[in-house]
C-alpha positions as CSV (number, residue, x, y, z in Angstrom):
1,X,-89.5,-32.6,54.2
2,X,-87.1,-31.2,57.1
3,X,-86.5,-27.1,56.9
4,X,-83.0,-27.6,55.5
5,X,-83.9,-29.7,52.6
6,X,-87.0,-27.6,51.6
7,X,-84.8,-24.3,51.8
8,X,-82.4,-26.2,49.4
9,X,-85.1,-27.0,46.9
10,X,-86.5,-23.6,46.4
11,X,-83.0,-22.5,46.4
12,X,-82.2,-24.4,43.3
13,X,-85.6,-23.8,41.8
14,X,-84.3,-19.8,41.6
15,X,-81.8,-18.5,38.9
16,X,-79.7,-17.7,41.5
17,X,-79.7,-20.9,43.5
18,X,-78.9,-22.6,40.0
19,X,-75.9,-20.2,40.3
20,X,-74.8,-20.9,43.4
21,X,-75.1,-24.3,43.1
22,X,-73.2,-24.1,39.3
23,X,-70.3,-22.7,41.5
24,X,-69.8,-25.1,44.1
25,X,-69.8,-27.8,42.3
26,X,-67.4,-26.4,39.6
27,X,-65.4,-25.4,42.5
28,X,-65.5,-29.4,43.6
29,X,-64.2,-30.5,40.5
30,X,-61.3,-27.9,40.4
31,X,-60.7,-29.0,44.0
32,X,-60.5,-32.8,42.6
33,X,-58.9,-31.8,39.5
34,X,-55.6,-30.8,41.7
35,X,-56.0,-34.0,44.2
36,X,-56.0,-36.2,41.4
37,X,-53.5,-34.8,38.8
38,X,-50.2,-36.1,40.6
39,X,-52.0,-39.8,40.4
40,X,-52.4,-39.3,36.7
41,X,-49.0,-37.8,36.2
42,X,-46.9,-39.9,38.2
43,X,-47.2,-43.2,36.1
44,X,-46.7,-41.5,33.0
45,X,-43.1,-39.9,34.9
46,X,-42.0,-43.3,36.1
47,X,-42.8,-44.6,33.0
48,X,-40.2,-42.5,31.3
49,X,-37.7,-42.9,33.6
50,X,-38.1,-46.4,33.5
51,X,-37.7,-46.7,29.7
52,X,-34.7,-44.7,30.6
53,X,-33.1,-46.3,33.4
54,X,-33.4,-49.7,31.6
55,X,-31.5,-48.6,28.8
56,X,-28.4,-48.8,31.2
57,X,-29.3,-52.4,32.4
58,X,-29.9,-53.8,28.9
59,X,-26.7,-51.7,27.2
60,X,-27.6,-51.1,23.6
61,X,-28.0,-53.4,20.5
62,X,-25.7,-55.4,18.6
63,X,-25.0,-53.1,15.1
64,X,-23.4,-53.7,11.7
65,X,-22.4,-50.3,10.2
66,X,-25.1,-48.2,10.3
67,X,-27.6,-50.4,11.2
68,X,-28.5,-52.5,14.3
69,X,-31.2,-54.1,16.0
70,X,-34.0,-52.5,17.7
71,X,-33.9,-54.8,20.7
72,X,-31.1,-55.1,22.6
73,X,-29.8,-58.9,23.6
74,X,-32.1,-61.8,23.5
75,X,-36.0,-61.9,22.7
76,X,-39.1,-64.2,22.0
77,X,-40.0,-63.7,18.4
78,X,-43.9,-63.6,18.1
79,X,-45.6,-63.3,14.3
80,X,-43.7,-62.5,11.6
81,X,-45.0,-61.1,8.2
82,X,-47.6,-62.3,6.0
83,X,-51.0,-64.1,7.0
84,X,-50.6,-64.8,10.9
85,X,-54.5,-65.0,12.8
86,X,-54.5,-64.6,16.7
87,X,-56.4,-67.1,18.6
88,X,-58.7,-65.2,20.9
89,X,-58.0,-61.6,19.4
90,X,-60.9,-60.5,17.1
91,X,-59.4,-57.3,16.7
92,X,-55.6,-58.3,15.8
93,X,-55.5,-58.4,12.0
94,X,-54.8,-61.6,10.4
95,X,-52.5,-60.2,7.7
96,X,-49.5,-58.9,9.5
97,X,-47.5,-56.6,8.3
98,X,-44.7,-56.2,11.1
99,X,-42.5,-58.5,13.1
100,X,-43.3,-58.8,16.9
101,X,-40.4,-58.9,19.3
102,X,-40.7,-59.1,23.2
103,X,-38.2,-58.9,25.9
104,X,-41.2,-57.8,28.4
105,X,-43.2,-54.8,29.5
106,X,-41.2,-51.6,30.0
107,X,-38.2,-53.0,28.0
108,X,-35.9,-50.6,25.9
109,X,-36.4,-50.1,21.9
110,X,-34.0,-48.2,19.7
111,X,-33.7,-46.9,16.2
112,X,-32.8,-49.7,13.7
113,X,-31.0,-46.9,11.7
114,X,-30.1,-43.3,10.5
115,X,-32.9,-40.9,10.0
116,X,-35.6,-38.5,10.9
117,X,-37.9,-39.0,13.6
118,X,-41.9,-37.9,11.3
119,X,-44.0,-39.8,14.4
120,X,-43.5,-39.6,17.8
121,X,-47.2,-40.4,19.5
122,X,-50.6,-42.4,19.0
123,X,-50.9,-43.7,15.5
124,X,-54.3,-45.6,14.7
125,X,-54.2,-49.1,15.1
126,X,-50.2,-49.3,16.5
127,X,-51.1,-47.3,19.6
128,X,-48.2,-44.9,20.9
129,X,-45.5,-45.3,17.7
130,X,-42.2,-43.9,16.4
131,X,-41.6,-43.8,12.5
132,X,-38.4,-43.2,11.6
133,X,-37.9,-41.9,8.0
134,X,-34.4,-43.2,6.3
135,X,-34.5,-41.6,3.0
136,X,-35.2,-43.1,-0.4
137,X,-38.8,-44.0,1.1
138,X,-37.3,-46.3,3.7
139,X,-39.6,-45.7,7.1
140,X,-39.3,-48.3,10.2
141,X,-42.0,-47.8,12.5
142,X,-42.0,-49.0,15.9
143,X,-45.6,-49.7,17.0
144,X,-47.4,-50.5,20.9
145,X,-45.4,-48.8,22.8
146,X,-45.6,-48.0,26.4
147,X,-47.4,-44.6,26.9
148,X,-45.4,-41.6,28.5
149,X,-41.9,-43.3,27.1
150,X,-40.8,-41.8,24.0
151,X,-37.7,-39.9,24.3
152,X,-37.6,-38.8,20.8
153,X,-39.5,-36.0,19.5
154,X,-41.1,-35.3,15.7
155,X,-38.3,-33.6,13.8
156,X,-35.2,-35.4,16.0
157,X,-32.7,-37.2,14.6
158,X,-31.6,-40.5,14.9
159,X,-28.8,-43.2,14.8
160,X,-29.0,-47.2,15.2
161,X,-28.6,-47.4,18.8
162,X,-30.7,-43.9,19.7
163,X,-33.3,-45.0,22.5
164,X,-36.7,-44.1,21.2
165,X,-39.1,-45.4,24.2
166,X,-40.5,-48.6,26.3
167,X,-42.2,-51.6,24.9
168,X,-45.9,-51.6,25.6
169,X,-49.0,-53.1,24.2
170,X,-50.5,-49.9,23.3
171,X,-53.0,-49.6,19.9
172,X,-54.3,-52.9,18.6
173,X,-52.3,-54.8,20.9
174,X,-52.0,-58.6,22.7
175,X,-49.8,-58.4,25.7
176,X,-46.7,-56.3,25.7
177,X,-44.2,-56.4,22.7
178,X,-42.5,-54.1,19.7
179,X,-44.1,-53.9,16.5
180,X,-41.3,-53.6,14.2
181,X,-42.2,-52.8,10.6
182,X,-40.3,-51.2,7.3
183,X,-42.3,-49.4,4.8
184,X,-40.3,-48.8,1.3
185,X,-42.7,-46.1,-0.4
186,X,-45.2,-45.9,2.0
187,X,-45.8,-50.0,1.7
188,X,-44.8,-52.9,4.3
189,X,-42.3,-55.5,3.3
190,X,-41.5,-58.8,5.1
191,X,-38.3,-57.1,8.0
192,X,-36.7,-60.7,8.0
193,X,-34.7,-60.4,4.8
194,X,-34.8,-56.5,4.9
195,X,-32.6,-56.9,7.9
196,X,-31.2,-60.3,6.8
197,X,-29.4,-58.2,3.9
198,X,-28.0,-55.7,6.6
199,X,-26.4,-58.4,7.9
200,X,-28.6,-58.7,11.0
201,X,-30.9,-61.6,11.0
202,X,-33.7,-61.7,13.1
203,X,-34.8,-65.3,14.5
């Protein structure tokens, strides 16, 4: 064993050497710490100014009084409500309680209609979600999306139209899309004829 090496090893066999060494390397990791926090914070910047910026390229979503879609234009439908397994995804449940719309990572959702923001952030199982509360027990809640986009804050409120963040596939999640669910009384019902009676039917 060379000189150096032997002087390190009794040096960290000491109380002090334990402390010295203690220091340096907490010293490294503070050092990394502020190297590595503009990587971590950038995405989640862009992210939100992405979710943003698309709002303008997209414009915002067809409406019928106070209500509207929470998609704006075109979109692929994926599963509806009801009993709806995904090949390939052990994890997805097999009763669905939503509707899945998808226009593509990044893409612009909005609130369906009037109300109080009561989530804004990770929710089990939808990943990073918005629930909007309506009043009466009405609550949409807008499930997987992208993390670092919500514009809309717990206690904010909101109109049909009123950008609320960036589709993602955040939570439970197989490939990017919106999970788009209303709750009457705290329980899901099928969105297709909730909407359908607003005079906005989904596909």
């Amino acid at each position: 064993m060379g000189a150096p090496a032997a002087t390190g090893a009794a040096l960290v066999n000491t109380r002090t050497g334990r402390k010295v060494v203690f220091g340096v390397v907490a010293a490294l990791a503070l050092v990394a710490g502020f190297l590595l926090t503009p990587l971590v914070a950038v995405p989640f910047a862009v992210a939100g100014q992405s979710a943003a910026s698309a709002i303008g390229d997209r414009g915002i979503p067809a409406a019928n009084g106070e209500w509207g879609y929470p998609l704006a234009g075109d979109y692929f439908k994926g599963r509806g409500f009801g009993y709806h397994p995904v090949e390939g995804c052990s994890y997805c449940s097999k009763n669905h309680l939503g509707y899945d719309m998808s226009q593509g990572c990044g893409s612009p959702i909005f609130a369906a209609g009037p109300g109080t923001v009561v989530t804004a952030g990770p929710l089990s199982g939808w990943g990073n979600t918005v629930r909007v509360d309506h009043g009466g027990g009405l609550v949409t809640l807008y499930g997987h999306m992208m993390w670092g986009s919500l514009l809309v804050s717990v206690g904010d409120t909101v109109s049909a139209g009123t950008p609320l963040g960036a589709e993602g596939e955040t939570g439970k999640s197989w490939g990017c899309h919106l999970h788009y669910e209303v709750q009457i009384d705290g329980v899901a019902v099928d969105a297709e004829p909730f909407m359908a009676a607003l005079g906005l039917p989904l596909k």
